[in-house]
Every structure is written in structure tokens, then in C-alpha cells.
C-alpha positions as CSV (number, residue, x, y, z in Angstrom):
1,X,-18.5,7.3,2.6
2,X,-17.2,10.8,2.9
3,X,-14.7,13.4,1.2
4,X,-11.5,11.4,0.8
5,X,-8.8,12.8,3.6
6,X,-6.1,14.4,2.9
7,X,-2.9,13.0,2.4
8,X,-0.6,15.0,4.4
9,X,2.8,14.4,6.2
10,X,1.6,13.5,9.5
11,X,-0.8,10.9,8.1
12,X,1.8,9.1,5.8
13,X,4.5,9.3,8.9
14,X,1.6,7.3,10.8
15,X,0.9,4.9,8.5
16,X,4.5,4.7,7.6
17,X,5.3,3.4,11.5
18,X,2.3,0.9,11.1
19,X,3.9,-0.4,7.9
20,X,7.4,-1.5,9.4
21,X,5.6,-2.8,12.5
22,X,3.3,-4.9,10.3
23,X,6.5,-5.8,8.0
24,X,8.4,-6.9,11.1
25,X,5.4,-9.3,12.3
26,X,5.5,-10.6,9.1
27,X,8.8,-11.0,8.7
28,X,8.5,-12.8,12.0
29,X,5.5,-15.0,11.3
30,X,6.7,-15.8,7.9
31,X,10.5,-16.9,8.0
32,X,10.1,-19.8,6.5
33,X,13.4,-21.9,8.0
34,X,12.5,-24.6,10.3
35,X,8.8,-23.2,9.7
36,X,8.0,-25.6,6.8
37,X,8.9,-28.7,8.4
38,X,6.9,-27.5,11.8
39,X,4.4,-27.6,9.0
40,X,4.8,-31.4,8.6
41,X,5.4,-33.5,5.4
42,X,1.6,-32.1,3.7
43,X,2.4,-30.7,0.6
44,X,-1.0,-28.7,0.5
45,X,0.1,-27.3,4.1
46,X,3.9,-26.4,2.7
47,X,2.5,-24.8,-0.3
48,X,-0.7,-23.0,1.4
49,X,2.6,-21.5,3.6
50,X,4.7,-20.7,0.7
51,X,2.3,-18.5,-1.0
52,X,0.6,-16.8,1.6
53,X,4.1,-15.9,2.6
54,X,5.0,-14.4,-0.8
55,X,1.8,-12.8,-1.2
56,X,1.9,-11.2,2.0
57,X,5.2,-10.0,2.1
58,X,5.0,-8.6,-1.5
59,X,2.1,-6.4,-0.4
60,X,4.0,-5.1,2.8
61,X,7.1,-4.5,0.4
62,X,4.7,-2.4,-2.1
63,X,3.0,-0.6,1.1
64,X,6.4,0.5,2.4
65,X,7.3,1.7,-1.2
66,X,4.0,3.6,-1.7
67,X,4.3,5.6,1.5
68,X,8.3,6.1,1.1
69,X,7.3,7.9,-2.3
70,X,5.1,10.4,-0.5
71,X,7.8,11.0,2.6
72,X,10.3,11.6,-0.5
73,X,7.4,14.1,-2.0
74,X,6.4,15.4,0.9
75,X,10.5,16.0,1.6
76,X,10.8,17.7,-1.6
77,X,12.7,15.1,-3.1
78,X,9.7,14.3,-6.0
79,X,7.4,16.3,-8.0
80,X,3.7,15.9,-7.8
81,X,4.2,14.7,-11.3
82,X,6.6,11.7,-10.2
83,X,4.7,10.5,-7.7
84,X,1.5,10.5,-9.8
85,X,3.8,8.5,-12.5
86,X,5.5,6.3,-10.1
87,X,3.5,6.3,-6.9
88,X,0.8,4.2,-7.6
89,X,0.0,1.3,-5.4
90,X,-0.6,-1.9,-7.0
91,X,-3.3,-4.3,-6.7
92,X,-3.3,-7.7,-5.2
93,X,-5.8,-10.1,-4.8
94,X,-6.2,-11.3,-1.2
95,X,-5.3,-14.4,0.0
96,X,-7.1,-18.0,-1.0
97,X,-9.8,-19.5,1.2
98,X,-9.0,-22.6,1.2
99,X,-4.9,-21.9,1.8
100,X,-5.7,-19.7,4.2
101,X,-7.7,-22.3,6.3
102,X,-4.6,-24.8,5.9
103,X,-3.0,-22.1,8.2
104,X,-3.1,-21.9,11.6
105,X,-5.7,-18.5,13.1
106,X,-3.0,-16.0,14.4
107,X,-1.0,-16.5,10.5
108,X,-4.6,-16.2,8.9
109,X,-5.5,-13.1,11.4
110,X,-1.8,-12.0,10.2
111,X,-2.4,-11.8,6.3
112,X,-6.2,-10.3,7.2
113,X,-4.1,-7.5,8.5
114,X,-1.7,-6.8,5.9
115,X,-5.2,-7.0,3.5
116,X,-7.0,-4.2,5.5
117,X,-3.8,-1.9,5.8
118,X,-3.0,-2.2,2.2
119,X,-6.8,-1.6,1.6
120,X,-6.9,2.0,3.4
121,X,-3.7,2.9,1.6
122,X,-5.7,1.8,-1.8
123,X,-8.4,4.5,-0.3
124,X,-6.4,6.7,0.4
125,X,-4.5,7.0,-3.0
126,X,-7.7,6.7,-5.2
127,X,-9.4,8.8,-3.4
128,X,-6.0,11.8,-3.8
129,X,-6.0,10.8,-7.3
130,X,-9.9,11.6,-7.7
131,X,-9.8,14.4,-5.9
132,X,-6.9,16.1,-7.4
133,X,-7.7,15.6,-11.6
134,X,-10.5,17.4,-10.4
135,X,-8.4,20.4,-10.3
136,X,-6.7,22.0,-13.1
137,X,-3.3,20.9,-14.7
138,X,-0.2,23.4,-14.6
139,X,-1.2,23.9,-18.0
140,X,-4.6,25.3,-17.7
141,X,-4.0,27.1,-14.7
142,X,-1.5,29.3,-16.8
143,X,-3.7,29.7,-19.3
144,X,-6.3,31.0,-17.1
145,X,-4.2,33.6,-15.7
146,X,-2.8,34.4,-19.5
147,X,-6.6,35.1,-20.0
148,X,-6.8,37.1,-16.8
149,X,-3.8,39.7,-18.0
150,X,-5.2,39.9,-21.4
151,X,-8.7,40.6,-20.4
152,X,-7.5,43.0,-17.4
């Protein structure tokens, strides 16, 4: 795999419109009333639904959070510091085989979705974090330059 990208404006405003079209489709797919009892009186079926649902959904809700962090940086309204504190996107684990098959193919195709967008994101912050403790901290940098005057 290559250098990580960038994360720049333009690249969280991008994935930020994919992340509220994807929440909407879930939203859709997964509003449970009148859904469960489509699902029929199986309780593995009902609970298979259940937490696919709140799994799904949960990761959606953290995607959205993770990106609105970096508009709100990349607006000025956080320091680099904050969103290294609070920004970071949280792992889930992805959805259960066997619930998953007790759903029907366009839900599964659904959660498979949400798994792969929260994935890049998961990329894409690992790969700014890597990439930028490689650099100084504010800290060293001034010392550096402290050096620089003394020595010059």
C-alpha cells in the first residue's frame, strides 16, 4: 500500500456527504417498527435484526462524529491537539456470520457497506496519526529554533 493521503477539507467534505447518505439508508433499512414482526415470530431472526441494527447504526453515528471533528478543525473551531485527543475513531467489530445470514441480501449488502466506509476512515486516521508523530511536537520545533538563534 502507499503513503497514507492526506486528510484535507475536500476529502472529509466528500466522505462527509457519503456518511449521511449511508446514515439515511440505514436509517431507512433499519427502523425497526412494523420491521420486526415482517420478520415473523423467530426469535433468532428478531434478535439477528436487533443487533445488526444497533451495531450498524452505532458505527454510522461514530463515522459522522469522526468526520464532524475534522470539518470543526479544519473550520478552525479545534486545535490539532483536540482532535488528536478527541478525534479518534473507535473500533468495532463487524457484523456476526451467522446473524447476518438470518438477514435478507440487500440488509446484509447494507451492513457490508457501513463496514468498508468505516474501514477507509480507520485508514485514513491511522495512517494521519502515523504520519504526523513522525514530525516534531510544538515543543521540539521551538527548541530547534532556540538552538538555531543561539548557534547563529
Amino acid at each position: 500500500m502507499g503513503k497514507p493521503a492526506n486528510i484535507n477539507p475536500r476529502i472529509v467534505e466528500g466522505l462527509y456527504c457519503e456518511a449521511l447518505v449511508l446514515s439515511d439508508e440505514v436509517r431507512a433499512v433499519f427502523a425497526l417498527s412494523g420491521r420486526l414482526d415482517a420478520v415473523g415470530e423467530e426469535d433468532d431472526a428478531r434478535l439477528a435484526l436487533s443487533c445488526e441494527a444497533l451495531r450498524t447504526t452505532t458505527r454510522m453515528m461514530h463515522s459522522v462524529a469522526w468526520l464532524l471533528n475534522h470539518r470543526a478543525y479544519f473550520a478552525g473551531e479545534l486545535s490539532e491537539f483536540q482532535l488528536r485527543r478527541y478525534g479518534k475513531l473507535a473500533d468495532f467489530p463487524e457484523g456476526e456470520a451467522a446473524r447476518l445470514a438470518l438477514l435478507d441480501s440487500d440488509t446484509r449488502e447494507l451492513v457490508r457497506a457501513t463496514e468498508r466506509f468505516h474501514a477507509r476512515l480507520k485508514r485514513l486516521d491511522a495512517g494521519w496519526r502515523e504520519r504526523d508523530t513522525a514530525a516534531p511536537s510544538a515543543i521540539a520545533a521551538l527548541r530547534e529554533r532556540l538552538g538555531q538563534q543561539v548557534r547563529g
